[in-house]
MARKOL-335480 format. One line per 4 residues: number of its first residue (from 0); their letters; for each residue x, y, z of C-alpha. Coordinates in Angstrom, 1 decimal, always signed. Example, Ala and Ser with C-alpha at 12.3 -4.5 7.8 and 13.67 -1.06 7.14 Angstrom:
BEGIN
0> as> +12.3,-4.5,+7.8 ~ +13.7,-1.1,+7.1
END
This chain:
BEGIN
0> xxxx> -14.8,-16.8,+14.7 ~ -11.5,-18.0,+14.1 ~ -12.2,-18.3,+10.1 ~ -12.7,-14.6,+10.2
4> xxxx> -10.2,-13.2,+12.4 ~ -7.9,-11.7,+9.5 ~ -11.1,-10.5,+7.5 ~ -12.1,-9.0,+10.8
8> xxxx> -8.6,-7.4,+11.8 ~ -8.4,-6.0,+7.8 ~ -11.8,-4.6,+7.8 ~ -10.7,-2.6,+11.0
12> xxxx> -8.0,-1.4,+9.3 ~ -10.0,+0.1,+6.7 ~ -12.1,+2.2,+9.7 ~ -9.0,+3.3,+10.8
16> xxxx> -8.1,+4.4,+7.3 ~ -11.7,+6.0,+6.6 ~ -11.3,+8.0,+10.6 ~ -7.8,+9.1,+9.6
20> xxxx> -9.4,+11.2,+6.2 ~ -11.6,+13.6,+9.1 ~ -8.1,+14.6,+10.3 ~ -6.8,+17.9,+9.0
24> xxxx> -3.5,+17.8,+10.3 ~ -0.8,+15.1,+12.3 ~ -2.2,+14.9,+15.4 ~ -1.2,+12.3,+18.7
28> xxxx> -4.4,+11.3,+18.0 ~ -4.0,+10.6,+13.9 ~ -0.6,+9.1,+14.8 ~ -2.6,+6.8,+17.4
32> xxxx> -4.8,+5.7,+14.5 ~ -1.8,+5.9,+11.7 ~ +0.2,+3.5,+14.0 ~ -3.2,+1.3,+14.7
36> xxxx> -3.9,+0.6,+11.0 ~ +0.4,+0.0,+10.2 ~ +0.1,-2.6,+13.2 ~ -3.5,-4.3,+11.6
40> xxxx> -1.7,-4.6,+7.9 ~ +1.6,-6.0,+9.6 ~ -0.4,-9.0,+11.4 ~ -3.9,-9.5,+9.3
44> xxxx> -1.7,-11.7,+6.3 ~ +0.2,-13.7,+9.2 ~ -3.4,-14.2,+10.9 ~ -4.9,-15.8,+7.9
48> xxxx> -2.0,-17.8,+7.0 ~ -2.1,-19.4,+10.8 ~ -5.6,-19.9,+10.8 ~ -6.1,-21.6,+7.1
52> xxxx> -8.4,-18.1,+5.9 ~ -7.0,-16.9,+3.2 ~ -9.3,-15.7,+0.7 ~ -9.3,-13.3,-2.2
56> xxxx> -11.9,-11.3,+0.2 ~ -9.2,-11.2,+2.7 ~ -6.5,-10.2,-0.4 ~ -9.4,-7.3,-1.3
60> xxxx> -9.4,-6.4,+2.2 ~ -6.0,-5.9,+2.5 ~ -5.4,-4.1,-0.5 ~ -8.6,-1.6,+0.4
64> xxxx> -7.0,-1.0,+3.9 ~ -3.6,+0.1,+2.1 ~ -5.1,+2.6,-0.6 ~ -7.3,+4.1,+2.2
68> xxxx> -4.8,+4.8,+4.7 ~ -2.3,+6.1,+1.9 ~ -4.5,+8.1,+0.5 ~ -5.8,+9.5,+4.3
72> xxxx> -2.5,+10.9,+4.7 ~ -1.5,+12.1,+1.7 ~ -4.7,+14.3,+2.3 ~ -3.5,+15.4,+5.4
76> xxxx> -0.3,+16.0,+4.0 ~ -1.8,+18.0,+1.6 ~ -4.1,+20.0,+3.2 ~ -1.2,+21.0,+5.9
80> xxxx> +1.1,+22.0,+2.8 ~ +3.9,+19.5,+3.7 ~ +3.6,+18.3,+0.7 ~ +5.6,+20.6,-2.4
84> xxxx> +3.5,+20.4,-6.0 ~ +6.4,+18.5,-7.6 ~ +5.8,+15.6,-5.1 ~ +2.0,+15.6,-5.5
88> xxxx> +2.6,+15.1,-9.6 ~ +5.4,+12.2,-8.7 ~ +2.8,+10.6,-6.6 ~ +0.2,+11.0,-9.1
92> xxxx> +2.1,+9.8,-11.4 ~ +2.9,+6.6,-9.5 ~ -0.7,+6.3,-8.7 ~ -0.9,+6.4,-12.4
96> xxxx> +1.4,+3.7,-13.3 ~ -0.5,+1.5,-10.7 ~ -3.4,+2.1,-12.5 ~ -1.6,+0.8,-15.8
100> xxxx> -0.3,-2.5,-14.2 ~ -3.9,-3.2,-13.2 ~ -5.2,-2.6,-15.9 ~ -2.3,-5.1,-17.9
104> xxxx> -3.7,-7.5,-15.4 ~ -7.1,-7.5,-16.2 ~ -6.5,-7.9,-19.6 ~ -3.8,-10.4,-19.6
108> xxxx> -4.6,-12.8,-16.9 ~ -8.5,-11.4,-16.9 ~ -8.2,-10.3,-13.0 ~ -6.5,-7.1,-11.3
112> xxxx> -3.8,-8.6,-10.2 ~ -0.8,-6.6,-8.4 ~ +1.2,-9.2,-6.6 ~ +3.4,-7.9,-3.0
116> xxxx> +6.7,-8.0,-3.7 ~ +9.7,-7.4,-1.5 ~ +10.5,-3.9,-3.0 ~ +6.4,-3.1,-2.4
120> xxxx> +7.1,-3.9,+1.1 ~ +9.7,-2.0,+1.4 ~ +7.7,+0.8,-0.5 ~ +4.9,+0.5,+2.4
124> xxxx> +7.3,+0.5,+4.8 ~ +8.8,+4.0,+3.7 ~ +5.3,+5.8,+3.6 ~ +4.1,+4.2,+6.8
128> xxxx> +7.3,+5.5,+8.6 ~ +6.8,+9.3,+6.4 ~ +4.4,+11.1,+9.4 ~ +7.2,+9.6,+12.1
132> xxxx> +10.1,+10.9,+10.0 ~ +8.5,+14.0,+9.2 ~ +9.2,+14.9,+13.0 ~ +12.9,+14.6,+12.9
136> xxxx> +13.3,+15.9,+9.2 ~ +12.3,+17.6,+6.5 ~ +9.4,+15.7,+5.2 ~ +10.5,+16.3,+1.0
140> xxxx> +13.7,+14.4,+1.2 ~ +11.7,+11.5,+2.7 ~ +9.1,+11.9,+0.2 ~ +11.5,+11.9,-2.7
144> xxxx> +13.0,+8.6,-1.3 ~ +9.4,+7.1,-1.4 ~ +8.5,+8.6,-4.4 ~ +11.8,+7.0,-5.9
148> xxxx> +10.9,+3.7,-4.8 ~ +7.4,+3.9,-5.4 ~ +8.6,+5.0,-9.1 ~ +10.7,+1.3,-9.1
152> xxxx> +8.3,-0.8,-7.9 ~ +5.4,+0.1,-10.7 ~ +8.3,-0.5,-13.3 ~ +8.5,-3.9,-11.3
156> xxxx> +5.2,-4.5,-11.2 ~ +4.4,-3.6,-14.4 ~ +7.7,-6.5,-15.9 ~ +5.8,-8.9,-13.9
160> xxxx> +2.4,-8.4,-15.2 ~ +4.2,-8.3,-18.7 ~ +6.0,-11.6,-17.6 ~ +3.8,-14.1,-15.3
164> xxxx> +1.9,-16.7,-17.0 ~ -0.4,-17.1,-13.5 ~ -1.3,-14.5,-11.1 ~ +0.2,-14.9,-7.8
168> xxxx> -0.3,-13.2,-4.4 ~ +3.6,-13.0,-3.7 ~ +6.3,-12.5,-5.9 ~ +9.8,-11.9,-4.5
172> xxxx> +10.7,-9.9,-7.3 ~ +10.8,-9.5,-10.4 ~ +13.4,-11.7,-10.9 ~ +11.1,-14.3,-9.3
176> xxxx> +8.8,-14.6,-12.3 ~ +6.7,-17.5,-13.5 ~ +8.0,-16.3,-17.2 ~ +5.6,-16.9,-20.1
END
């Protein structure tokens, strides 16, 4: 049991993730779940490190729970109209640039490959605080600050997929590269 306690934790993340998209709007009860699958992705890497279970499942797992749960709110973002058209195309275009530093991966070190880095965490941090801020602020200028940050970190990622000779699941930054 012990083996599979961060596979388990992770894979309850991604139901929380898939319960947030029947939401239409931030609810107690989305926040409940929002808060539920921040708290799973904060412990689930610390869990398999402690119990010797890592695995690239567990890496998968973790990287499912994250899309799903960003991608659940940015729904609900959207369908409530919090979310002005200029930010949808920035986040698109993120999501984009991603897709490209994947795709580098895959074809120069033949897996998809996009390593955490301290500016990603700080990156998850800022959209996992966004439905919390949104409450005391205006949620654009908190958007914008992701976005921004978001718009960094694929430029980051995409110097280290341009730069590591291995594939590795934590780079600091990109200063922090295995250089070629």
């Amino acid at each position: 049991m012990k083996k599979h306690l961060a596979n388990i934790i992770s894979l309850s993340r991604v139901a929380g993730a898939i319960a947030l998209f029947f939401f239409s709007s931030i609810t107690k009860a989305f926040l409940a779940i929002y808060i539920f699958c921040g708290f799973t992705d904060l412990i689930d890497g610390p869990v398999a490190r402690k119990t010797n279970s890592t695995s690239p499942l567990g890496a998968t797992l973790d990287t499912v729970g994250d899309v799903a749960t960003y991608l659940a709110l940015t729904k609900v973002l959207a369908t409530q109209k919090l979310v002005p058209g200029w930010i949808l195309c920035w986040i698109l275009s993120a999501g984009v640039f991603f897709g490209v530093d994947a795709v580098v991966s895959k074809v120069r070190l033949g897996k998809l490959y996009l390593p955490h880095t301290w500016l990603g965490k700080i990156f998850g941090g800022s959209v996992f605080v966004l439905p919390i801020a949104m409450q005391f602020m205006e949620g654009y200028i908190w958007m914008s600050v992701i976005c921004s940050i978001a718009s960094v970190h694929a430029i980051e990622l995409l110097y280290i997929q341009f730069r590591s000779k291995t594939a590795e699941d934590f780079v600091p930054s990109a200063f922090h590269v295995n250089k070629a």
